[in-house]
C-alpha positions, 0 to 999 in steps of 0.5 A, spaced: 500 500 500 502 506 498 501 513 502 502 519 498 500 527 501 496 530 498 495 536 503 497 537 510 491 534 512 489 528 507 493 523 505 491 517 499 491 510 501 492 507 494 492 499 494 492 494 488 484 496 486 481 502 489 484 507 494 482 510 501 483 517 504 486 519 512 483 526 514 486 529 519 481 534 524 488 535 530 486 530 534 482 525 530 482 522 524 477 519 519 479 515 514 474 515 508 473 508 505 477 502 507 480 498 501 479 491 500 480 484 505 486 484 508 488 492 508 486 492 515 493 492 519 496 496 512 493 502 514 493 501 521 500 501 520 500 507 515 497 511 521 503 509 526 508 510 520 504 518 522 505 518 528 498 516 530 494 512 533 490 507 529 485 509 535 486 516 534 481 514 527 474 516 530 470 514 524 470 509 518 465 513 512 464 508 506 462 511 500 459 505 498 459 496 499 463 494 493 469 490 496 474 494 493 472 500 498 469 496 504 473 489 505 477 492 510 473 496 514 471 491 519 478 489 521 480 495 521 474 498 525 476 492 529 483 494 530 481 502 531 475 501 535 472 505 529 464 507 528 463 504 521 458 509 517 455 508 510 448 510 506 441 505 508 441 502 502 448 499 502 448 498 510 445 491 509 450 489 504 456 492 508 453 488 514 453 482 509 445 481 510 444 481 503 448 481 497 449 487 493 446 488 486 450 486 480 452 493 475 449 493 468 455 493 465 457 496 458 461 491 453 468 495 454 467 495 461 466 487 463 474 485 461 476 491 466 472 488 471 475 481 469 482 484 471 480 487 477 477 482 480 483 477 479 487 483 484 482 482 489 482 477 495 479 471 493 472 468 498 468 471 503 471 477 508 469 480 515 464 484 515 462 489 521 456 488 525 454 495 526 454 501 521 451 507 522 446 508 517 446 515 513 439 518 509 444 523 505 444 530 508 447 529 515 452 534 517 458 530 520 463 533 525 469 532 520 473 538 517 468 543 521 462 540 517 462 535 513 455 534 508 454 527 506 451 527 499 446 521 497 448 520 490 445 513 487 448 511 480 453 507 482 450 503 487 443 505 490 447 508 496 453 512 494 455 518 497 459 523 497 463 526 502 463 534 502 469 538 506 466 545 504 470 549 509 476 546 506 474 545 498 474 538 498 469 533 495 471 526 496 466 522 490 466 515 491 466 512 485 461 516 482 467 519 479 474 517 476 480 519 474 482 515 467 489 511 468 491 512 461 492 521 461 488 523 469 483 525 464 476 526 469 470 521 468 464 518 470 466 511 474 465 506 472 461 498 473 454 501 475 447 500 476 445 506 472 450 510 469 444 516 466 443 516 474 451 517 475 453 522 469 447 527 473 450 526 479 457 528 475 455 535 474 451 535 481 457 535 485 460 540 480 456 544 483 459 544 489 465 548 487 470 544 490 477 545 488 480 539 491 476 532 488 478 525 490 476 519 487 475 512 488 480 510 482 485 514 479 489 521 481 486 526 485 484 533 483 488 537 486 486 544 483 480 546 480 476 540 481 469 543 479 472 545 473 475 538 471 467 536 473 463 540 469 467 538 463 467 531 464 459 532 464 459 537 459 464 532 454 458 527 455 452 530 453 450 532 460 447 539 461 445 544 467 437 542 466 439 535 466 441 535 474 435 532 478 434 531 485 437 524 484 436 522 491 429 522 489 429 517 482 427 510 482 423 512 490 431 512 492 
């Protein structure tokens, strides 16, 4: 696992498939996503490596139940003592009460996740027992207020998380940075991906400055811009936005 500063206050965690983030708020932490099975002790380490205590993470916020984002989150949760936090209607999934949905997948998409797949850790993973169910709306005391955003696409309970005091937007996989160039993007694997390409220029609207992917690197300037040209670029237009939480009685 490689850890990289991106600001004074936010480092990446960047595993084989699928990154996480360490916020840093003085004396605690909150580490978005939690990286696939077996990244528990990793990123506990890489804590320490920081001078800090696996305790000092108060909470883990997942974006969404895809392994590659929640595998680790149960045994890190174990480690930390971590609260584990995720949106409803992904919560059952992250517990492992029911199996998540299936994307709808593009053609081009289904050799990507083939490859993805074989970087993953094989079989079933520890799941955590508690997680604080999120509506989409709450403000968390993370980063002097943190707005949690409900965007469904990618799975039915995606979430952004927005730092607006610090222009930061973490997207989950709503939104990627291309391996190939850095170029901003939709993510990829969803269950709707017209759903995904409204919330692109949803969160564009937020005006951050500093975006950080599920996939890829982050943006470290002028996020929204990146954001609204992403949308733009595929045809999404300002009248396209709808209150995504509410398509499809989500």
């Amino acid at each position: 696992m490689d850890v990289v500063e991106l600001l004074p206050r936010l480092h990446l965690l960047r595993f084989p498939v699928g990154q996480a983030y360490l916020w840093h708020d003085g004396g605690e932490l909150t580490l978005v996503d939690a990286g696939p099975a077996g990244s528990g002790a990793p990123i506990a380490e890489a804590v320490t490596a920081l001078g800090r205590h696996p305790r000092d993470v108060r909470r883990i916020v997942l974006t969404h139940f895809h392994e590659d984002h929640a595998g680790g989150a149960a045994e890190f949760a174990a480690l930390s003592g971590a609260e584990v936090l995720a949106h409803r209607l992904d919560a059952p999934a992250v517990r492992g009460e029911i199996p998540g949905p299936d994307p709808v997948f593009e053609d081009w998409e289904r050799p990507l996740h083939e490859q993805a797949l074989k970087l993953l850790p094989q079989g079933d993973y520890a799941r955590p027992r508690e997680v604080t169910e999120l509506s989409g709306g709450e403000a968390l005391d993370i980063g002097g207020g943190a707005h949690i955003v409900h965007v469904p696409g990618h799975t039915h309970g995606s979430i952004a998380l927005h730092l607006p005091e610090h222009g930061v937007l973490f997207t989950g996989d709503t939104v990627a940075a291309s391996p190939v160039d850095g170029t901003v993007m939709p993510g990829v694997f969803n269950l709707d991906r017209a759903q995904v390409l409204a919330a692109c220029l949803r969160l564009a609207e937020l005006d951050a400055d500093v975006a950080c992917f599920g996939h890829g690197d982050p943006a470290l300037e002028q996020a929204a811009r990146a954001l609204r040209n992403a949308a733009r670029d595929l045809g999404v237009e300002r009248h396209d936005v709808v209150d995504v939480a509410s398509v499809n009685g989500f």
